[in-house]
PDB file of N, CA, C and O in Angstrom:
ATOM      1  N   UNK A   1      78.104  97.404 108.168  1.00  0.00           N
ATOM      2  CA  UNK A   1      78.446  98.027 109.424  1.00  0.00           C
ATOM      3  C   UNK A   1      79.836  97.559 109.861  1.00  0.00           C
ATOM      4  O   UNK A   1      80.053  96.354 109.984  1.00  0.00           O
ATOM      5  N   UNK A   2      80.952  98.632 110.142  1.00  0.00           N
ATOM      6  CA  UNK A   2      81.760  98.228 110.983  1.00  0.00           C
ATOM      7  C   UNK A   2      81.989  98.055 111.673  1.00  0.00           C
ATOM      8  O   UNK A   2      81.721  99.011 112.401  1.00  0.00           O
ATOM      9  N   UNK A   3      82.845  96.625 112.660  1.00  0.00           N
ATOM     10  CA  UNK A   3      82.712  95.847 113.833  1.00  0.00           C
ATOM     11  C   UNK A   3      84.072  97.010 114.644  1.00  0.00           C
ATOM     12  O   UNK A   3      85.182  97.265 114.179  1.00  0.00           O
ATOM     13  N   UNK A   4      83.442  97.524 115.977  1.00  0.00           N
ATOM     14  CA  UNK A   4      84.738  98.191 116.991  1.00  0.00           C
ATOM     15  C   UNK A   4      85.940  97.072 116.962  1.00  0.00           C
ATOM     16  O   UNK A   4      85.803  95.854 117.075  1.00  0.00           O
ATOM     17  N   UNK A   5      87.115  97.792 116.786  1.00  0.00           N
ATOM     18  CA  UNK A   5      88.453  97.165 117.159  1.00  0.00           C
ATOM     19  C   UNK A   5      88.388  97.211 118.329  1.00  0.00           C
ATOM     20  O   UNK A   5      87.734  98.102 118.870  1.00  0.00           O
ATOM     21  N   UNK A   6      89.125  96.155 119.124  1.00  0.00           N
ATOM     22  CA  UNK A   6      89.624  95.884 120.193  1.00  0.00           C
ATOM     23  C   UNK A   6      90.543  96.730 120.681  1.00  0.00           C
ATOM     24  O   UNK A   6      91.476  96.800 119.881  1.00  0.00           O
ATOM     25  N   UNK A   7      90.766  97.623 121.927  1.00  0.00           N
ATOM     26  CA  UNK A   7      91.448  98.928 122.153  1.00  0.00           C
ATOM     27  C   UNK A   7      92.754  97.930 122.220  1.00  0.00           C
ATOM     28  O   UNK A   7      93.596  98.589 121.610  1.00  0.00           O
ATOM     29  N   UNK A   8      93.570  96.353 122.740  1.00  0.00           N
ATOM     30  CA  UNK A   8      94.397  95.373 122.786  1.00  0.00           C
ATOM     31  C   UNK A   8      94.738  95.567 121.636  1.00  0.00           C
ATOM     32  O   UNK A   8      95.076  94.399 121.444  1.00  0.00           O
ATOM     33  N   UNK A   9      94.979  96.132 120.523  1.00  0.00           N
ATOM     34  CA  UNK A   9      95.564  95.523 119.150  1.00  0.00           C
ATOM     35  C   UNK A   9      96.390  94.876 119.115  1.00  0.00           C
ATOM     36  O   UNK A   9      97.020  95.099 120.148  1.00  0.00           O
ATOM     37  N   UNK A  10      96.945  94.023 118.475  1.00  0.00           N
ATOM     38  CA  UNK A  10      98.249  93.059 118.365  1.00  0.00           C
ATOM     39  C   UNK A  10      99.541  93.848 117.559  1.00  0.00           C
ATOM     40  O   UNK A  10      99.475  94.421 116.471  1.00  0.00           O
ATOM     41  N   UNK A  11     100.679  93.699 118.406  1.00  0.00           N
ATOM     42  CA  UNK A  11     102.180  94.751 117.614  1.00  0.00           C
ATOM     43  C   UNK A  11     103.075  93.388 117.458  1.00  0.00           C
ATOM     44  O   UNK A  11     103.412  92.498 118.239  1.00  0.00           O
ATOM     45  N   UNK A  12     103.313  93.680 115.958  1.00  0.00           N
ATOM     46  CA  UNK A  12     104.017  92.891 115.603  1.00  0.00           C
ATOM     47  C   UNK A  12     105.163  93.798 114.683  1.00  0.00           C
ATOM     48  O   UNK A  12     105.032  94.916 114.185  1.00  0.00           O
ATOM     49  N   UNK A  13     106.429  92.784 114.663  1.00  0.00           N
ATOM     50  CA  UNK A  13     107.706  93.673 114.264  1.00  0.00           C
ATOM     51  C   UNK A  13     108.293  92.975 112.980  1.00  0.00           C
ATOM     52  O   UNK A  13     108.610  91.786 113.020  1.00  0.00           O
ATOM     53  N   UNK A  14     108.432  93.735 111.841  1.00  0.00           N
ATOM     54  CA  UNK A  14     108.678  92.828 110.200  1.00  0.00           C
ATOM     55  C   UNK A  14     110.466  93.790 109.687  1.00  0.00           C
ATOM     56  O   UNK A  14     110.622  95.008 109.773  1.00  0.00           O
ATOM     57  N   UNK A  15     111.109  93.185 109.392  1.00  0.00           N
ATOM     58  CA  UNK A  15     112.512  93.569 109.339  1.00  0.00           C
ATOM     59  C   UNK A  15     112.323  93.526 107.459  1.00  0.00           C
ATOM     60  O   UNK A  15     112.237  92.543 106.722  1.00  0.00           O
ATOM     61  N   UNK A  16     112.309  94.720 107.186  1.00  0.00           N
ATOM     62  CA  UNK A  16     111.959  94.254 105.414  1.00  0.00           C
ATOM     63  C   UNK A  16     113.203  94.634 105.114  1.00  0.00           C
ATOM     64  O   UNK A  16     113.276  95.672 104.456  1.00  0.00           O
ATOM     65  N   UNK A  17     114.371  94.017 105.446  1.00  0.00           N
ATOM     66  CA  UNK A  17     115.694  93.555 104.437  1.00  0.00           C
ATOM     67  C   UNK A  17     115.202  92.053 104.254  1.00  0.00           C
ATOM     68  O   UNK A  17     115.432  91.451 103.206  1.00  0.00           O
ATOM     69  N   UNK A  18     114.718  91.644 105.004  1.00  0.00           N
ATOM     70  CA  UNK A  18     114.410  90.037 104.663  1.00  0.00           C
ATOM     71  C   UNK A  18     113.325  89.827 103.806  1.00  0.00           C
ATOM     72  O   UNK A  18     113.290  88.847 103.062  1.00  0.00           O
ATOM     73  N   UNK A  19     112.250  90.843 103.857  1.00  0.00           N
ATOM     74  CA  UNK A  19     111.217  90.540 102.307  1.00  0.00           C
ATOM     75  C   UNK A  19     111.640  90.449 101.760  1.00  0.00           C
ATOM     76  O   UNK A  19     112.629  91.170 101.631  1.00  0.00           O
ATOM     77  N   UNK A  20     111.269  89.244 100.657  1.00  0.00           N
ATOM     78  CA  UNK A  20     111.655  89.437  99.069  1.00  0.00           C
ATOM     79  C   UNK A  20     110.684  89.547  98.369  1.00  0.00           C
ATOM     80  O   UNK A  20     109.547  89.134  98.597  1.00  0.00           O
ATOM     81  N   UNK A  21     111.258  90.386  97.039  1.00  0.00           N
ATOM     82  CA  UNK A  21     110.211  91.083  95.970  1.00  0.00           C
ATOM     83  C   UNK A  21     110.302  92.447  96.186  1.00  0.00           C
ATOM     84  O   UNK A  21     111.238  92.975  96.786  1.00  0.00           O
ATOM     85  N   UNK A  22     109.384  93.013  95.725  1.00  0.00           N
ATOM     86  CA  UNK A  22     109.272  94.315  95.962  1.00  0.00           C
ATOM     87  C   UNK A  22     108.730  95.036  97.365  1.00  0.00           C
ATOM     88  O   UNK A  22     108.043  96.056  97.420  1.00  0.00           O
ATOM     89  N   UNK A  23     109.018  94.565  98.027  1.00  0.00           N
ATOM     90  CA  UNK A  23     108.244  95.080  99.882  1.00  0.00           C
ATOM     91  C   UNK A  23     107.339  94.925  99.852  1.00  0.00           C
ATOM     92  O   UNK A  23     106.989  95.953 100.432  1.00  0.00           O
ATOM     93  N   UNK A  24     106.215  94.299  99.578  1.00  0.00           N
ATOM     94  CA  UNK A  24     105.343  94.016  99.750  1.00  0.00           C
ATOM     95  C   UNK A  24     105.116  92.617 100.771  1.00  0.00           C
ATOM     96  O   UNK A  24     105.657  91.562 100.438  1.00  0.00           O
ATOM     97  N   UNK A  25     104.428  92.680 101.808  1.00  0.00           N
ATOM     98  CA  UNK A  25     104.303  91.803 102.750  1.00  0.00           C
ATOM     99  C   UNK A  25     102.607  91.692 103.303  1.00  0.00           C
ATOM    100  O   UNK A  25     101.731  92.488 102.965  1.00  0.00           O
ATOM    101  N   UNK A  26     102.406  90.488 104.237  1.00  0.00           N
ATOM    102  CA  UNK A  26     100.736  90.706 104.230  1.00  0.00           C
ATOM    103  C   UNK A  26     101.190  91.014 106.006  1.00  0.00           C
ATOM    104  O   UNK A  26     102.313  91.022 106.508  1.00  0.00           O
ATOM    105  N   UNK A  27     100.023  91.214 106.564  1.00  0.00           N
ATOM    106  CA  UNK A  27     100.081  91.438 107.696  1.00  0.00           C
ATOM    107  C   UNK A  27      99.703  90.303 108.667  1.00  0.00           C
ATOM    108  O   UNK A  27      98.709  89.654 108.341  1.00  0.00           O
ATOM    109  N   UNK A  28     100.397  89.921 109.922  1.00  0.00           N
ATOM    110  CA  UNK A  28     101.020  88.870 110.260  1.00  0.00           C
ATOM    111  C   UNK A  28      99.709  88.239 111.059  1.00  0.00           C
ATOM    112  O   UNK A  28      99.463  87.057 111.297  1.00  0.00           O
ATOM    113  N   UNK A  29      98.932  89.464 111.400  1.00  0.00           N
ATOM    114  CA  UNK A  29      97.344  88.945 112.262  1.00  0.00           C
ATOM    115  C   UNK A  29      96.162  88.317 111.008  1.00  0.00           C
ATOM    116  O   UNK A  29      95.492  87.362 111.402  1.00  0.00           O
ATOM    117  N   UNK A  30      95.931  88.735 109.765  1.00  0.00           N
ATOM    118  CA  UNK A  30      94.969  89.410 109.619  1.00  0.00           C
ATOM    119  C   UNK A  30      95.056  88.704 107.814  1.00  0.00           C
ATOM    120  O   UNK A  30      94.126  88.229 107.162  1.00  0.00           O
ATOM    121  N   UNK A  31      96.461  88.867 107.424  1.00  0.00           N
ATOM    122  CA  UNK A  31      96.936  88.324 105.697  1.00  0.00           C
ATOM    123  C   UNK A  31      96.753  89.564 104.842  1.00  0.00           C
ATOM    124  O   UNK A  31      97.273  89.622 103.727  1.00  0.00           O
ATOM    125  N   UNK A  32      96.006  90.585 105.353  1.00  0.00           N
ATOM    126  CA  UNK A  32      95.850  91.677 104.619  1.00  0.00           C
ATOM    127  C   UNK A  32      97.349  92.060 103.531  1.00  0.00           C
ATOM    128  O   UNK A  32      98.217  92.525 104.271  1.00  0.00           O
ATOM    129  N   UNK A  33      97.691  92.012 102.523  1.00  0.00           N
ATOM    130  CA  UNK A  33      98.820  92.342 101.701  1.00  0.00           C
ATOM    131  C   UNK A  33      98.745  94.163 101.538  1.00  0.00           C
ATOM    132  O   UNK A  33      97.750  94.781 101.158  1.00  0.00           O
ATOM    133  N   UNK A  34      99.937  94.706 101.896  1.00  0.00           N
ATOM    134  CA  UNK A  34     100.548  95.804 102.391  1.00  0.00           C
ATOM    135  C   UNK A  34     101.075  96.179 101.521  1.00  0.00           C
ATOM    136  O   UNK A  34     101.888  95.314 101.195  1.00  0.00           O
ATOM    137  N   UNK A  35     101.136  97.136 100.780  1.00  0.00           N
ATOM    138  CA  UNK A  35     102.535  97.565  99.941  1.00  0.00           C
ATOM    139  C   UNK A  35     102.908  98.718 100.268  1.00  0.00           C
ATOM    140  O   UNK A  35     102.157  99.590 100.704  1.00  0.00           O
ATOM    141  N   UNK A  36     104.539  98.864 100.022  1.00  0.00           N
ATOM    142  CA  UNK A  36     105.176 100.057 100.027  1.00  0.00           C
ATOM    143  C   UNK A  36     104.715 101.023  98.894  1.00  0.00           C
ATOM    144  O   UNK A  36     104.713 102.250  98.991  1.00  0.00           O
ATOM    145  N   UNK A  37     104.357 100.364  97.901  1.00  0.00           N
ATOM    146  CA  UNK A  37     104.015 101.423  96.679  1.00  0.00           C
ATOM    147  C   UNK A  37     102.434 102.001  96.687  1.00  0.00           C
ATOM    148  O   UNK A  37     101.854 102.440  95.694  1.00  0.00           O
ATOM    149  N   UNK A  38     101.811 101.886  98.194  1.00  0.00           N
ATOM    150  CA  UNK A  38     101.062 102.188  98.359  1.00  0.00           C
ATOM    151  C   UNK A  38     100.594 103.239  99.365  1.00  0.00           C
ATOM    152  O   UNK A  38     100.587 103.025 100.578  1.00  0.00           O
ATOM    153  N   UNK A  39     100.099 104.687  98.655  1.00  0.00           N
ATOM    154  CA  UNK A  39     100.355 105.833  99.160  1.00  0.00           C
ATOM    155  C   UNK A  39      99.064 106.466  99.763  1.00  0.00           C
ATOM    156  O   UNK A  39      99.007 107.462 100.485  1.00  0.00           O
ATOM    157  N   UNK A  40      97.985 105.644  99.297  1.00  0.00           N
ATOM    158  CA  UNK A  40      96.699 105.960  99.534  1.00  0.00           C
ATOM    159  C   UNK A  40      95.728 106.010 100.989  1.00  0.00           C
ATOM    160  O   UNK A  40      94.828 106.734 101.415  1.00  0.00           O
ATOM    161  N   UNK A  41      96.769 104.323 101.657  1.00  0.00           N
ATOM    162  CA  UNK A  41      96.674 104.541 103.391  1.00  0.00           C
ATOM    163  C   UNK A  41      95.399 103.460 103.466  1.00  0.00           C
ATOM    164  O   UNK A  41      94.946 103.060 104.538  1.00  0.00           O
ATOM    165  N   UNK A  42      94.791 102.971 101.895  1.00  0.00           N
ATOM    166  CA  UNK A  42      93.631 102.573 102.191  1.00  0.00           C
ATOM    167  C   UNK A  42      93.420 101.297 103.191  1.00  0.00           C
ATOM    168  O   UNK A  42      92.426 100.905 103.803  1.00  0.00           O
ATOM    169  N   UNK A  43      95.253 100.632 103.079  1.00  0.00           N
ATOM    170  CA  UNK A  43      95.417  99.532 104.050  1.00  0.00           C
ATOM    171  C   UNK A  43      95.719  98.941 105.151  1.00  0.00           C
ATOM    172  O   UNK A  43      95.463  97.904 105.763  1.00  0.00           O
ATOM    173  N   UNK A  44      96.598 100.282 105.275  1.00  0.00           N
ATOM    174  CA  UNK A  44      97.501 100.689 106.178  1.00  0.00           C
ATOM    175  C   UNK A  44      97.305 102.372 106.666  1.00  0.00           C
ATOM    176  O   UNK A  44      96.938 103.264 105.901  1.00  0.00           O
ATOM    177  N   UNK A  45      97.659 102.557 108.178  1.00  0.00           N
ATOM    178  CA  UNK A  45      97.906 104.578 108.347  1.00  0.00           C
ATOM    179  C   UNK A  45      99.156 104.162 109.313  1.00  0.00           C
ATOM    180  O   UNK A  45      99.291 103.272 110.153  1.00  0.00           O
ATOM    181  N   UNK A  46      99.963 105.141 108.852  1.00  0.00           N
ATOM    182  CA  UNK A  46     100.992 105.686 109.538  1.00  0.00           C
ATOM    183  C   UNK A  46     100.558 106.278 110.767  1.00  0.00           C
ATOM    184  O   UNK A  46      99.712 107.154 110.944  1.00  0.00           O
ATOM    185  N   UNK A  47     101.563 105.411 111.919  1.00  0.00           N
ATOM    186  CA  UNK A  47     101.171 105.595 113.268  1.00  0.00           C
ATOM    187  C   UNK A  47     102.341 106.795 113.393  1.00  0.00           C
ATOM    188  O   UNK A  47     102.227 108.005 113.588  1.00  0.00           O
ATOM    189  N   UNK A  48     103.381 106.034 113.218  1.00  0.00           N
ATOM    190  CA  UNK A  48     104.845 107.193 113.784  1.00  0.00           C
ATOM    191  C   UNK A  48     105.988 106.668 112.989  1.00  0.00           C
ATOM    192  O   UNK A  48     105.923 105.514 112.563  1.00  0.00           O
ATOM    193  N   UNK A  49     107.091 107.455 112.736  1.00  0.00           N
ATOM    194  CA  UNK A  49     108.145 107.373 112.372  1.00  0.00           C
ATOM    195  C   UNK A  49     108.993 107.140 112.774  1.00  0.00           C
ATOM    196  O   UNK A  49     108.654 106.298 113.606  1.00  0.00           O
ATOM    197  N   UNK A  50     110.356 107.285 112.869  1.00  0.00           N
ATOM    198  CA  UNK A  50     111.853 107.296 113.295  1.00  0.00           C
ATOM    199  C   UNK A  50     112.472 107.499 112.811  1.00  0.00           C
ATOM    200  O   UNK A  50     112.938 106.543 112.191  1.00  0.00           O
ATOM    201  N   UNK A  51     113.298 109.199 112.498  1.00  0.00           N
ATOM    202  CA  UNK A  51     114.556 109.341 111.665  1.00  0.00           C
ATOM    203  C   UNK A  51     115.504 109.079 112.491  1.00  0.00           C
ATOM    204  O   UNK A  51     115.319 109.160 113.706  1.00  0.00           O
ATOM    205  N   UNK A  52     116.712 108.711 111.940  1.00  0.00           N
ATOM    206  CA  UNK A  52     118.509 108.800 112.463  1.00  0.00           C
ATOM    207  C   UNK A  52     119.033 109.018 111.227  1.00  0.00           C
ATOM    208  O   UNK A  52     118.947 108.233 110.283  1.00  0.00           O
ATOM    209  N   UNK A  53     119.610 110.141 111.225  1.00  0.00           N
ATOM    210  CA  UNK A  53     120.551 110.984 110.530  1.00  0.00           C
ATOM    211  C   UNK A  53     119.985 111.582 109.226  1.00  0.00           C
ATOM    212  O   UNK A  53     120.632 111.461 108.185  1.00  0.00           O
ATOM    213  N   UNK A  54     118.930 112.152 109.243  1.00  0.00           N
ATOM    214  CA  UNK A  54     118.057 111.978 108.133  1.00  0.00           C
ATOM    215  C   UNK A  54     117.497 111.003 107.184  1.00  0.00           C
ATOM    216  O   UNK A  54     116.886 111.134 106.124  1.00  0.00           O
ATOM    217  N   UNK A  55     117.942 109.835 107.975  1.00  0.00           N
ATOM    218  CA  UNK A  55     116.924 108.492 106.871  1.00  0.00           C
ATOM    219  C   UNK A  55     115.960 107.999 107.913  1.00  0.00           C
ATOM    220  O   UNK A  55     116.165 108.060 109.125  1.00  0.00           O
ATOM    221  N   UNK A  56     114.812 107.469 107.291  1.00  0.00           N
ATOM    222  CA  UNK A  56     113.484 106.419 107.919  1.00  0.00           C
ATOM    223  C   UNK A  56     114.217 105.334 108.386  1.00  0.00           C
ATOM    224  O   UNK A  56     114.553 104.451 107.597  1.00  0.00           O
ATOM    225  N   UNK A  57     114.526 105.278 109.635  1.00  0.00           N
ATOM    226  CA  UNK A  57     115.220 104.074 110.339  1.00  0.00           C
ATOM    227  C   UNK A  57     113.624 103.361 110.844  1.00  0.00           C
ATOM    228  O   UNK A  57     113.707 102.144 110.680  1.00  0.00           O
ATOM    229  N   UNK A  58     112.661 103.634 111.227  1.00  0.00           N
ATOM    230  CA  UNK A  58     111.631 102.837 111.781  1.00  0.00           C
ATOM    231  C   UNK A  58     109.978 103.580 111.054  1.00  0.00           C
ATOM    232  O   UNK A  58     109.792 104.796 111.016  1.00  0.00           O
ATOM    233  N   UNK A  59     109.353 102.954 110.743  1.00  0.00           N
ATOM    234  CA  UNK A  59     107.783 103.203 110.415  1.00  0.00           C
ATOM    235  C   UNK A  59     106.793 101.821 111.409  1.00  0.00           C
ATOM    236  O   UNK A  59     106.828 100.593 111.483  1.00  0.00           O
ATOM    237  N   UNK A  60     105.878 103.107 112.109  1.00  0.00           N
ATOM    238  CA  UNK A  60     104.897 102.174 112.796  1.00  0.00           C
ATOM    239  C   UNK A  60     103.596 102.315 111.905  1.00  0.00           C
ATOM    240  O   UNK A  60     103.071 103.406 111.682  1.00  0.00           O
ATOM    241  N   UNK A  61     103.066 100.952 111.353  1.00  0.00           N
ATOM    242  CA  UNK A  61     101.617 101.394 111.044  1.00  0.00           C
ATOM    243  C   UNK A  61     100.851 100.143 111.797  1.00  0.00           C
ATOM    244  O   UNK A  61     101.245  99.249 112.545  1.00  0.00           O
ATOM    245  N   UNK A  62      99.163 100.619 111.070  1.00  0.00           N
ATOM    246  CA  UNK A  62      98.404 100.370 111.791  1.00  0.00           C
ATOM    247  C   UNK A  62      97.379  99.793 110.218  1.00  0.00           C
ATOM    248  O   UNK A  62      97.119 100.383 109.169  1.00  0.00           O
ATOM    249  N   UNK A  63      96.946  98.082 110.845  1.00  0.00           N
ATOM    250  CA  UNK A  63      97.115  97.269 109.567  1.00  0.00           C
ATOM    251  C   UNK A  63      95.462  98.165 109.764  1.00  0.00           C
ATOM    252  O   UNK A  63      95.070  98.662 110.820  1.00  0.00           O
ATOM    253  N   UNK A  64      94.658  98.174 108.335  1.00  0.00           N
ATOM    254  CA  UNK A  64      93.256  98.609 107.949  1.00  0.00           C
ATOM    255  C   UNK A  64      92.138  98.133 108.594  1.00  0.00           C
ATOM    256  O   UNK A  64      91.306  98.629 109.354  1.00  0.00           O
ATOM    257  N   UNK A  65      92.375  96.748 107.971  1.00  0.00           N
ATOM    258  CA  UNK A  65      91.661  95.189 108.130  1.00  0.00           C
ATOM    259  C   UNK A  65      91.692  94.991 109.724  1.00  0.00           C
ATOM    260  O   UNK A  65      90.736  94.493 110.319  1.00  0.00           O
ATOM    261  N   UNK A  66      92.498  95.285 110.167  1.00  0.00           N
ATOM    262  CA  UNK A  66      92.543  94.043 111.829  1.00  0.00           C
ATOM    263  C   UNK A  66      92.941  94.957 113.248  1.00  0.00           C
ATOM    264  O   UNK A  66      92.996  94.558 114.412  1.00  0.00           O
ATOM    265  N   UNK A  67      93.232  96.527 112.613  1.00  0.00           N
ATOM    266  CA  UNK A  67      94.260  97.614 113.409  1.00  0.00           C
ATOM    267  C   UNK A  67      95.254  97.145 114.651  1.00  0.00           C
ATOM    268  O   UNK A  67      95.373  97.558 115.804  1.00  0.00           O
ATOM    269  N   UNK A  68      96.112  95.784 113.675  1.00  0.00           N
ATOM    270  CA  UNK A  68      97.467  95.185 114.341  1.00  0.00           C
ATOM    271  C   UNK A  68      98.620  96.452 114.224  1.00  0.00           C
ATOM    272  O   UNK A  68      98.709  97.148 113.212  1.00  0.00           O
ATOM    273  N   UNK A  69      99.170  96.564 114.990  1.00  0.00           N
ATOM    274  CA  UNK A  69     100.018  97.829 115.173  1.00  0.00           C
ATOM    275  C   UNK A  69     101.592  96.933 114.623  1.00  0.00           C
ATOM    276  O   UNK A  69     102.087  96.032 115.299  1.00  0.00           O
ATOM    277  N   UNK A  70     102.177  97.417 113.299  1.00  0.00           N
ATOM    278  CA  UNK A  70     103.037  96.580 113.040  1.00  0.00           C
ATOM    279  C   UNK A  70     104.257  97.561 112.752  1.00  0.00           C
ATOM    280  O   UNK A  70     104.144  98.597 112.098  1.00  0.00           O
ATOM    281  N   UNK A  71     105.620  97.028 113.413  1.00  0.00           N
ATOM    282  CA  UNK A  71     106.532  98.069 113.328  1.00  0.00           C
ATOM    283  C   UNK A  71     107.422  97.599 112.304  1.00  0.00           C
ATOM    284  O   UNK A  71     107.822  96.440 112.407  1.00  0.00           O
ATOM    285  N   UNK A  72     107.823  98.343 111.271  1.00  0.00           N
ATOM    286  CA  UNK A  72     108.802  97.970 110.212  1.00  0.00           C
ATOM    287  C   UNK A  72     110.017  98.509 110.550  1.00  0.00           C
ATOM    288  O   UNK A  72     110.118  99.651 110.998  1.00  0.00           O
ATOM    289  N   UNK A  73     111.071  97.679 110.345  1.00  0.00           N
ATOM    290  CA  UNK A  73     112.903  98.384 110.281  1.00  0.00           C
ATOM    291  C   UNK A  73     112.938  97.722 109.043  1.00  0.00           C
ATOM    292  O   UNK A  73     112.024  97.327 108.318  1.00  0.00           O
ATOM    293  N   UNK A  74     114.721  97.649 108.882  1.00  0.00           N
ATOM    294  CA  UNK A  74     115.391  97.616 108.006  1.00  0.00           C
ATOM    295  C   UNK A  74     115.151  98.167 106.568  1.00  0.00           C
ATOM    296  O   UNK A  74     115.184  97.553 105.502  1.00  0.00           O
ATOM    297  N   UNK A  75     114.928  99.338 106.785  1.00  0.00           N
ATOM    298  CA  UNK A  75     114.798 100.225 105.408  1.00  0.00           C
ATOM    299  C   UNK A  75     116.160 100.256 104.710  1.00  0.00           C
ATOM    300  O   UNK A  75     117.158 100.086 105.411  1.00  0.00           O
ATOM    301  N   UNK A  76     116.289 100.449 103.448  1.00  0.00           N
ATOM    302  CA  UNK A  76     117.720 100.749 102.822  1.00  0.00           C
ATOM    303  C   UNK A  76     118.198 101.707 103.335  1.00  0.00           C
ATOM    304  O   UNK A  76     117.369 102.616 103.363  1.00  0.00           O
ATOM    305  N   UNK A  77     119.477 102.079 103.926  1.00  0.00           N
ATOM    306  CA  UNK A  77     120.136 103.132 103.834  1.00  0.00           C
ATOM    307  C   UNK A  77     120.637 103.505 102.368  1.00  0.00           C
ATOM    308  O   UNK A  77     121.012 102.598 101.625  1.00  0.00           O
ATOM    309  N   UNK A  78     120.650 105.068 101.871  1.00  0.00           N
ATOM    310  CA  UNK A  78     121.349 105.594 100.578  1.00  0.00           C
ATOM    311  C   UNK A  78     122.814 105.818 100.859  1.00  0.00           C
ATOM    312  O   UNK A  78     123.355 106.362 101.822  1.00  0.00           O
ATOM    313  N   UNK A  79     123.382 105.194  99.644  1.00  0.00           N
ATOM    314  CA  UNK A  79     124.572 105.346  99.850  1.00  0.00           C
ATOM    315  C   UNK A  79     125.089 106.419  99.988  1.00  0.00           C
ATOM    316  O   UNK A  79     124.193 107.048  99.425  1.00  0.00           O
ATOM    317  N   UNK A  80     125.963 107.355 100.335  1.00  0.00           N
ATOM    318  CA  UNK A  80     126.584 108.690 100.315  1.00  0.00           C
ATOM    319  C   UNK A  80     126.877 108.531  99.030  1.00  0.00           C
ATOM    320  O   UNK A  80     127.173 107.444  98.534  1.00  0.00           O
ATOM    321  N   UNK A  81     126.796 109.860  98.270  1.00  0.00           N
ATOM    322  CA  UNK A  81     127.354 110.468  97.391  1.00  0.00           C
ATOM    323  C   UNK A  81     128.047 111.269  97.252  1.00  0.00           C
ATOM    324  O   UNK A  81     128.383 111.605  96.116  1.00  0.00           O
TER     325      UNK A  81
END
């Protein structure tokens, strides 16, 4: 049986130019490990986005395990070509 989340979730903010490795990080309430190469949602759901200028400047998700509301920046910008 699953236990109700707390409607309070905890928001926490992770700057992944500073991860190292492959983006992969755990979540800061909970340890749950997160990956970017992970498309399935089984750990994470996409709360909301943020484009500027057509790139992902901000992703909000929402951890599986603990539903800590965690906001990611520092995505790569692509270089112009």
């Amino acid at each position: 049986m699953m236990k109700k989340l707390d409607k309070k979730a905890s928001a926490y903010k992770i700057d992944l130019a500073s991860v190292e490795g492959d983006g992969s990080f755990q979540c800061p309430k909970c340890g749950k490990s997160i990956s970017p190469d992970d498309e399935s949602e089984e750990n994470y759901q996409i709360l909301d986005t943020k484009v500027v200028n057509d790139e992902l400047a901000e992703l909000v998700i929402s951890c599986a395990k603990c539903g800590s509301t965690i906001k990611l920046t520092g995505f790569q910008q692509s270089p112009d070509a």
